[in-house]
One Martini backbone bead per residue (centre of mass of N, CA, C, O) as a GRO file, in nm:
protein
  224
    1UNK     BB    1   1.339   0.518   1.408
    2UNK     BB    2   1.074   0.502   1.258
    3UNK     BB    3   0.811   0.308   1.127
    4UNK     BB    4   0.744   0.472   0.885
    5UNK     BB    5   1.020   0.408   0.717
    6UNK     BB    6   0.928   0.096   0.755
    7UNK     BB    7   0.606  -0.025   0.681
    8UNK     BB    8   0.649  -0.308   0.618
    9UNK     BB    9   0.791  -0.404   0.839
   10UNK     BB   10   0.610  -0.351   1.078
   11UNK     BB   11   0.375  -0.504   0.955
   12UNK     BB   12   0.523  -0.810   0.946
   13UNK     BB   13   0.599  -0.797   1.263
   14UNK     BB   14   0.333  -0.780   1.326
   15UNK     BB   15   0.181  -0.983   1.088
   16UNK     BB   16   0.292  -1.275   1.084
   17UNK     BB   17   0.017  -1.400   0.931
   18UNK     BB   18   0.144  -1.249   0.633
   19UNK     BB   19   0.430  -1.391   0.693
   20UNK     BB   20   0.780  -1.456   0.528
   21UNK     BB   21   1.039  -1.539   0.735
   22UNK     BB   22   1.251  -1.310   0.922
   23UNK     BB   23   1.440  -1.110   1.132
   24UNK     BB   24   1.562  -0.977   0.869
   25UNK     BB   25   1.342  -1.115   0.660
   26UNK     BB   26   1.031  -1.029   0.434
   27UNK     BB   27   0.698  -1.141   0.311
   28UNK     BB   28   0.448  -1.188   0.168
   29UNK     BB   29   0.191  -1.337   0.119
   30UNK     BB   30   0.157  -1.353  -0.213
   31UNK     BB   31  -0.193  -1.333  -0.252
   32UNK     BB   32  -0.186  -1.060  -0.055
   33UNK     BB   33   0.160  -0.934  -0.150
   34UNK     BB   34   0.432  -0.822  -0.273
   35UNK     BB   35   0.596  -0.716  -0.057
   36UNK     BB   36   0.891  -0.604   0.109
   37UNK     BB   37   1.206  -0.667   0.340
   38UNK     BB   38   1.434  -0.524   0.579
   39UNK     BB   39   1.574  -0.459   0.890
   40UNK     BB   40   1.857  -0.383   0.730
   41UNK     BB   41   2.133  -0.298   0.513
   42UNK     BB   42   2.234  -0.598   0.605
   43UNK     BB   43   2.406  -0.856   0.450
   44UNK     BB   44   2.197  -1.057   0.606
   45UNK     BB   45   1.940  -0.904   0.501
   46UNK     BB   46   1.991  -0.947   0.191
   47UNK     BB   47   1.995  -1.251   0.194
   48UNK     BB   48   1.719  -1.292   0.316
   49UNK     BB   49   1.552  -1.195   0.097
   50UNK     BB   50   1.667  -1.357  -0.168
   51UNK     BB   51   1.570  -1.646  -0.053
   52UNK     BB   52   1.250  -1.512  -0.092
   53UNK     BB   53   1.330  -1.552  -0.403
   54UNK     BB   54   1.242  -1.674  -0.684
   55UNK     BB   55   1.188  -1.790  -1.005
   56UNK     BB   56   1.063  -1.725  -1.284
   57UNK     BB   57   1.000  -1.383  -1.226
   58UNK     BB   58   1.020  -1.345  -0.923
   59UNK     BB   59   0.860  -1.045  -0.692
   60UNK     BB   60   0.956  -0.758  -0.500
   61UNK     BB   61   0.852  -0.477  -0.301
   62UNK     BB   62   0.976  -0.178  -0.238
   63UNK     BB   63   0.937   0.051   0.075
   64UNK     BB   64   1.153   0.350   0.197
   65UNK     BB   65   1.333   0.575   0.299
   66UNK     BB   66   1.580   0.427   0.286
   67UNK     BB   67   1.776   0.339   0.087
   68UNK     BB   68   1.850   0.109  -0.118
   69UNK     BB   69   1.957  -0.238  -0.143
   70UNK     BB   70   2.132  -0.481  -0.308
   71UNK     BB   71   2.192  -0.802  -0.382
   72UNK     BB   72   2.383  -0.937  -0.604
   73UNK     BB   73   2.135  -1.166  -0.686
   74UNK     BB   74   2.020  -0.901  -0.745
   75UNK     BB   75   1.752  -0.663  -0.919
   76UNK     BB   76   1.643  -0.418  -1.097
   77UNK     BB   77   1.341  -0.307  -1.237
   78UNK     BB   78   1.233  -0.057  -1.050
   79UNK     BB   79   1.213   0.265  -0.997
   80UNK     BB   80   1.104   0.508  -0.776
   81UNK     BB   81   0.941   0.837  -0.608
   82UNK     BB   82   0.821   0.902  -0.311
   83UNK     BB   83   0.530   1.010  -0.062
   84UNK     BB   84   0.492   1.073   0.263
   85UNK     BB   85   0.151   1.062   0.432
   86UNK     BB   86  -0.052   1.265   0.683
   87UNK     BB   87  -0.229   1.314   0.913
   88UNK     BB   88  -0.382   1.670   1.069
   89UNK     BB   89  -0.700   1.604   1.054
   90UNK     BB   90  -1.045   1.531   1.102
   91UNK     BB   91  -1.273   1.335   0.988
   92UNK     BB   92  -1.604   1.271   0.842
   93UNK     BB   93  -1.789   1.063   0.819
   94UNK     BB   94  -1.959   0.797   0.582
   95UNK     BB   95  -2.255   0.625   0.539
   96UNK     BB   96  -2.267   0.592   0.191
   97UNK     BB   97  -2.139   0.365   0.184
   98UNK     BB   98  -1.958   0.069   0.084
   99UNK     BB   99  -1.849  -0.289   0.222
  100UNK     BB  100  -1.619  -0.438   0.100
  101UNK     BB  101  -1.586  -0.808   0.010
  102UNK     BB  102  -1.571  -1.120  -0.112
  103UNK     BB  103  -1.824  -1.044  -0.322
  104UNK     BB  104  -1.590  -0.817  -0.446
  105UNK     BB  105  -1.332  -0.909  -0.558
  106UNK     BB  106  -1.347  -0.933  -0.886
  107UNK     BB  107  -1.413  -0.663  -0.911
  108UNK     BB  108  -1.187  -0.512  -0.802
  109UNK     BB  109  -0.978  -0.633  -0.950
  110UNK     BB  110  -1.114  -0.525  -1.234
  111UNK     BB  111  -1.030  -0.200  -1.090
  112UNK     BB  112  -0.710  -0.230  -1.042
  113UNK     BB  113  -0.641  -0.315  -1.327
  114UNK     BB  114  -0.722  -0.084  -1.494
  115UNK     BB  115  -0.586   0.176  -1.269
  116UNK     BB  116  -0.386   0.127  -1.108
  117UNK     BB  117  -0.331   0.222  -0.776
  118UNK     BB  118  -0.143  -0.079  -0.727
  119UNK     BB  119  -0.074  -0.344  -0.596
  120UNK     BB  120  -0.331  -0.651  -0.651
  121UNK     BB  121  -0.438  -0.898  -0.522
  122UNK     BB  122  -0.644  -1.193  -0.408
  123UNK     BB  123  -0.573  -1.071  -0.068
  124UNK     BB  124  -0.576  -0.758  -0.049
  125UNK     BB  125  -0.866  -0.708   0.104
  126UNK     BB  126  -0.807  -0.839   0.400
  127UNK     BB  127  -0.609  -0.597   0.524
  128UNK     BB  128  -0.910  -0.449   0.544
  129UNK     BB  129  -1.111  -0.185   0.509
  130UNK     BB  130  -1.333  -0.146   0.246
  131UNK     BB  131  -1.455   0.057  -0.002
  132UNK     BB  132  -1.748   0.221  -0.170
  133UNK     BB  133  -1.897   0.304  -0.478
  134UNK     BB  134  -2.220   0.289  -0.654
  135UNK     BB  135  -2.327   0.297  -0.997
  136UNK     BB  136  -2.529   0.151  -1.121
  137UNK     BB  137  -2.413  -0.133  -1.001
  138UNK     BB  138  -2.133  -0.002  -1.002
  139UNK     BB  139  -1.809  -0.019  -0.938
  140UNK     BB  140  -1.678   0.310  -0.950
  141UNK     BB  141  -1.511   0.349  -0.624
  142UNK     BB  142  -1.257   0.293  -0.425
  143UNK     BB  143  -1.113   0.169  -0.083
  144UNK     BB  144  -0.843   0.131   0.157
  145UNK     BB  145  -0.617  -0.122   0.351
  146UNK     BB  146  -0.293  -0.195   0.452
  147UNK     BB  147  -0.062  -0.088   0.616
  148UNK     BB  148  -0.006  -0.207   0.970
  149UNK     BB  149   0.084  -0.031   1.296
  150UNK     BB  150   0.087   0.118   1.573
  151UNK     BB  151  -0.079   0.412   1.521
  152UNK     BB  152  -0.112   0.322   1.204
  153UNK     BB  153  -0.302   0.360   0.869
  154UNK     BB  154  -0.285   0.243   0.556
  155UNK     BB  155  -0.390   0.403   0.268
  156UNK     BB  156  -0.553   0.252  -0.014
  157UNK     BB  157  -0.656   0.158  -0.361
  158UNK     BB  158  -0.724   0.440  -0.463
  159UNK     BB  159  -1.014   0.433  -0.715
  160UNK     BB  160  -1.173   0.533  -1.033
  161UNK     BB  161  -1.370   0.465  -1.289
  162UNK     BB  162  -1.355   0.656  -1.561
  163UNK     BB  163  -1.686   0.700  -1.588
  164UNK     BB  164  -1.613   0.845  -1.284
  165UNK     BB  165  -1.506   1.074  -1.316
  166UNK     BB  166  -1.522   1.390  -1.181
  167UNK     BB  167  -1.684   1.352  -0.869
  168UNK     BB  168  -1.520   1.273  -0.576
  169UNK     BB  169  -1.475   0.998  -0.536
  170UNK     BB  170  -1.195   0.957  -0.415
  171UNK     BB  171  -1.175   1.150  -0.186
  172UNK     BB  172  -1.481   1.070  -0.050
  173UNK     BB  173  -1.318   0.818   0.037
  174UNK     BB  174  -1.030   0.883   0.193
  175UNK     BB  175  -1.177   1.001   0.394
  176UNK     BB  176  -1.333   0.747   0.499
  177UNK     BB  177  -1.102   0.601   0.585
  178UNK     BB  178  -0.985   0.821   0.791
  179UNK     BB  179  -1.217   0.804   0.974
  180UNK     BB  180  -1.210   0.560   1.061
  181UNK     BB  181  -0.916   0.531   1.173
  182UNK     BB  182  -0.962   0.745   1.393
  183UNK     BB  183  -1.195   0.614   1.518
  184UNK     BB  184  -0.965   0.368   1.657
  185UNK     BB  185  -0.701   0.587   1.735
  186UNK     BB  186  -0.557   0.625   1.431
  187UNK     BB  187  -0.333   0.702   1.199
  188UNK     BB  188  -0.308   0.824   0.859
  189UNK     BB  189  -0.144   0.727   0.580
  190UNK     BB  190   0.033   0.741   0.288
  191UNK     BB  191   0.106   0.698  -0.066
  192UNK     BB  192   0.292   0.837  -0.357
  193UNK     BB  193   0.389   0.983  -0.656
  194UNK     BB  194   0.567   1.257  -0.710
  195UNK     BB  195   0.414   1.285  -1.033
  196UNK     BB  196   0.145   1.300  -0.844
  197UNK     BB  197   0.003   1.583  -0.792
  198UNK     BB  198  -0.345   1.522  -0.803
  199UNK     BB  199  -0.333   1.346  -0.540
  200UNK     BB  200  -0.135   1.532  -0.343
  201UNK     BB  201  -0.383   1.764  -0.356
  202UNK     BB  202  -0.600   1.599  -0.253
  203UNK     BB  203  -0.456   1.525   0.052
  204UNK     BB  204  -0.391   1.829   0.112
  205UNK     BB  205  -0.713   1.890   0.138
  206UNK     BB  206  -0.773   1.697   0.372
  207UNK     BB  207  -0.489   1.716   0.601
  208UNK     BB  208  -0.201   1.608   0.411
  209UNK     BB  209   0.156   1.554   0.483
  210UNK     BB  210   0.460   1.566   0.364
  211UNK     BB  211   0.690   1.391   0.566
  212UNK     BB  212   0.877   1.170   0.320
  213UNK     BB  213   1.057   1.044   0.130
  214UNK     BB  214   1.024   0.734  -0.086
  215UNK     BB  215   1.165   0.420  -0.174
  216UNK     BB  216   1.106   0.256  -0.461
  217UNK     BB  217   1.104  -0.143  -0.576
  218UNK     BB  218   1.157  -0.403  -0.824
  219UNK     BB  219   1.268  -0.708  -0.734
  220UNK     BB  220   1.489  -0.957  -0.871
  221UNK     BB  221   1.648  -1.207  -1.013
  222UNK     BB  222   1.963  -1.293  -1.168
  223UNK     BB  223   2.030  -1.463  -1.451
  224UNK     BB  224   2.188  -1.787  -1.472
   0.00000   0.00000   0.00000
């Protein structure tokens, strides 16, 4: 199986200090990402994810190739089908974007509010290097990266604020961020959900193709 297959679990395998949990079950820290895994779909690995999950309405996100298995005393909250695409050709660097860092985070997030490009935490912009295009001083639209392990990097994040559609900004972030991350030696990688068909014609435009579908899911405890 590749790493491609489970990329949550690789990445908090490689990043442990995103994660928290053990060699069954992993999940980021809260603040950082909402995502978990487990190491494969037996009775004590979905054991090990349940005891990672709080009361009180905490929830956490699953993404992987194989079907989604789930503990008893856990429930589906939403479930979806997307696409697994992976890169095929480089792109060219872009040196006019701006690198978004810590003081661009409140701006970040309340454009990822907006726009909904997936889930985005208080401290998801630091799994990686994000860029923007700013327009009259508005962060108009982002992209960065998010999970990570040896030889890919998921491209991530990827939005754009509604008075500046239509611009071509969402395309020439994508590849900007593809261009970085190959420049680095590794390929770049990205999610879309099945439906979004704009999407995926955008990133097969850039030279991304579609590996394999899969399964996304969002787990909470079962009402005691």
């Amino acid at each position: 199986m590749s790493a491609l297959d489970r990329p949550v679990w690789a990445t908090l395998q490689h990043r442990p200090q995103w994660a928290i949990g053990d060699e069954r079950a992993r999940r980021f820290v809260p603040d950082l990402h909402g995502f978990a895994a487990t190491a494969d779909e037996g009775a004590d690995s979905l054991a090990a994810l349940a005891d990672l999950i709080g009361a009180d309405g905490d929830s956490v996100y699953l993404l992987q190739v194989p079907p989604i298995a789930v503990a008893p005393e856990l429930q589906v909250v939403k479930a979806a089908d997307g696409v697994q695409m992976v890169a095929t050709r480089h792109l060219p660097p872009d040196d006019d974007v701006v690198v978004l860092g810590n003081a661009d985070a409140a701006e970040m997030g309340a454009l990822a509010a907006l726009t909904e490009p997936g889930p985005f935490f208080a401290r998801t912009h630091t799994l990686g290097r994000f860029i923007g295009l700013r327009i009259a001083g508005r962060l108009a639209a982002m992209a960065g990266e998010r999970m990570r392990f040896p030889g890919y990097v998921e491209i991530s994040g990827v939005c754009t604020h509604p008075d500046f559609r239509g611009r071509g900004l969402a395309r020439r972030l994508s590849a900007a961020v593809a261009a970085d991350i190959q420049q680095r030696g590794d390929t770049p990688f990205l999610h879309a959900w099945t439906t979004n068909t704009a999407a995926i014609s955008l990133y097969e435009g850039l030279g991304f193709v579609v590996r394999t579908p899969v399964h996304v899911a969002v787990l909470r405890r079962k009402p005691s």
